[in-house]
N, C-alpha and C positions, 0 to 999 in steps of 0.2 A: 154425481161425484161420489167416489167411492170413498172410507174412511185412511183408504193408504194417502190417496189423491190429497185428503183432508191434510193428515197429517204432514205431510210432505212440503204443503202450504204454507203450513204454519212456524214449520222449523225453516222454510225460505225468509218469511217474512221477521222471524225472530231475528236470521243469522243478519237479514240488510236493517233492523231496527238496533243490532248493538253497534253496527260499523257505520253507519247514517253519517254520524259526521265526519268520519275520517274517509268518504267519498266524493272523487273530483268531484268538483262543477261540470264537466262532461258526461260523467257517469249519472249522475242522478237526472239531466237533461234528458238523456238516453231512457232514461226510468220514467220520467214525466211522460216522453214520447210515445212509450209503451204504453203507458198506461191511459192514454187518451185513443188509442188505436183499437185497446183491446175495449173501451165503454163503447167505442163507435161500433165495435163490431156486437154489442150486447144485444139479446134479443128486445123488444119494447116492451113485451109483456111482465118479466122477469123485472121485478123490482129490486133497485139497489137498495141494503140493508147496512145502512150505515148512523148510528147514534150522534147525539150531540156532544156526550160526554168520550167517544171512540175521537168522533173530528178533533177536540180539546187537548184529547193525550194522545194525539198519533205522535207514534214512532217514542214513545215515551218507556211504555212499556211497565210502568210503576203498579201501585198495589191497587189503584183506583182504575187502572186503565181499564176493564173491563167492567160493565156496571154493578154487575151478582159475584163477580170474584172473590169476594170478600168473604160475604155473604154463604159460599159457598166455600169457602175455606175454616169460613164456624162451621158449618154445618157437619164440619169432620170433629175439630177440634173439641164443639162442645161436649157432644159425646165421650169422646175419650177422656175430657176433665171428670163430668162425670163415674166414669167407669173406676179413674184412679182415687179418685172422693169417696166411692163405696168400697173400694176395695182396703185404703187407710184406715173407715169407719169398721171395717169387718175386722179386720185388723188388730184396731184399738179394742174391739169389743170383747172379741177373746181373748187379749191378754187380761182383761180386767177379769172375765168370768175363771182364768186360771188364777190371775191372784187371790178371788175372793176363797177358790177352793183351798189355794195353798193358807191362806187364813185361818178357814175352819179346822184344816187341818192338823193348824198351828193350837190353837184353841183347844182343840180335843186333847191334843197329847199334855201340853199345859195343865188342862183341867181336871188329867185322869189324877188319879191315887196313886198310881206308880214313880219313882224318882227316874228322871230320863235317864240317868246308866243302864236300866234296867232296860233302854229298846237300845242299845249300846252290844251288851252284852248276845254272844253269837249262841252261847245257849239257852237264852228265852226265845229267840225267832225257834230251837227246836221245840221248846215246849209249848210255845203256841203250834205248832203244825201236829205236833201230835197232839193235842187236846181239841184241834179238829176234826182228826180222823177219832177219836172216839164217841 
């Protein structure tokens, strides 16, 4: 069986697992009949694969129905919790390494000798650029 085949199966048996109960008592007879026709015609060697916990939730369709479902619905999610966890931590980490610089930053100009009007004043940034070209 091919994965069209597969797939195709499964959107059948989804579409008769949401309408189940809104199906005559004729119709689902009809389904029973079916489906005793088609195990009759099953090969003998071909094992049927059918769980305890599948027989429990048939036609249920819930978050348990399949046994690894879940399971395998972490197995996406944790990762991506993950992903968003280091991505917050990366985050958080450089704001903090900008705050600290904006700090020192603060500090230095604080600590110099100069009165802050003086980095105010638009002709000390010239006398700073030219006292570095010489």
């Amino acid at each position: 069986m091919n994965t069209e085949d597969l797939n195709f199966a499964y959107k059948v048996r989804h579409a008769l697992n949401e309408k189940l109960d809104d199906l005559p008592a004729s119709t689902t007879d009809r389904l029973a009949a079916a489906r005793k026709a088609a195990m009759a015609r099953k090969k003998p060697h071909v094992p049927v694969r059918v769980t305890q916990s599948e027989l429990a939730t048939a036609g249920a369709g819930g978050f348990f129905s399949h046994p690894f479902g879940w399971l395998g619905r972490m197995s996406v999610a944790v990762p991506l919790l993950v992903l968003v966890a280091g991505m917050v931590g990366l985050y958080q980490y450089e704001q903090q390494q900008r705050i600290n610089e904006l700090a020192e930053l603060d500090a230095a100009v604080l600590s110099d000798e100069l009165p802050l009007s003086a980095y105010l004043d638009h002709g000390f940034n010239t006398y700073l650029e030219e006292s570095r070209e010489q």
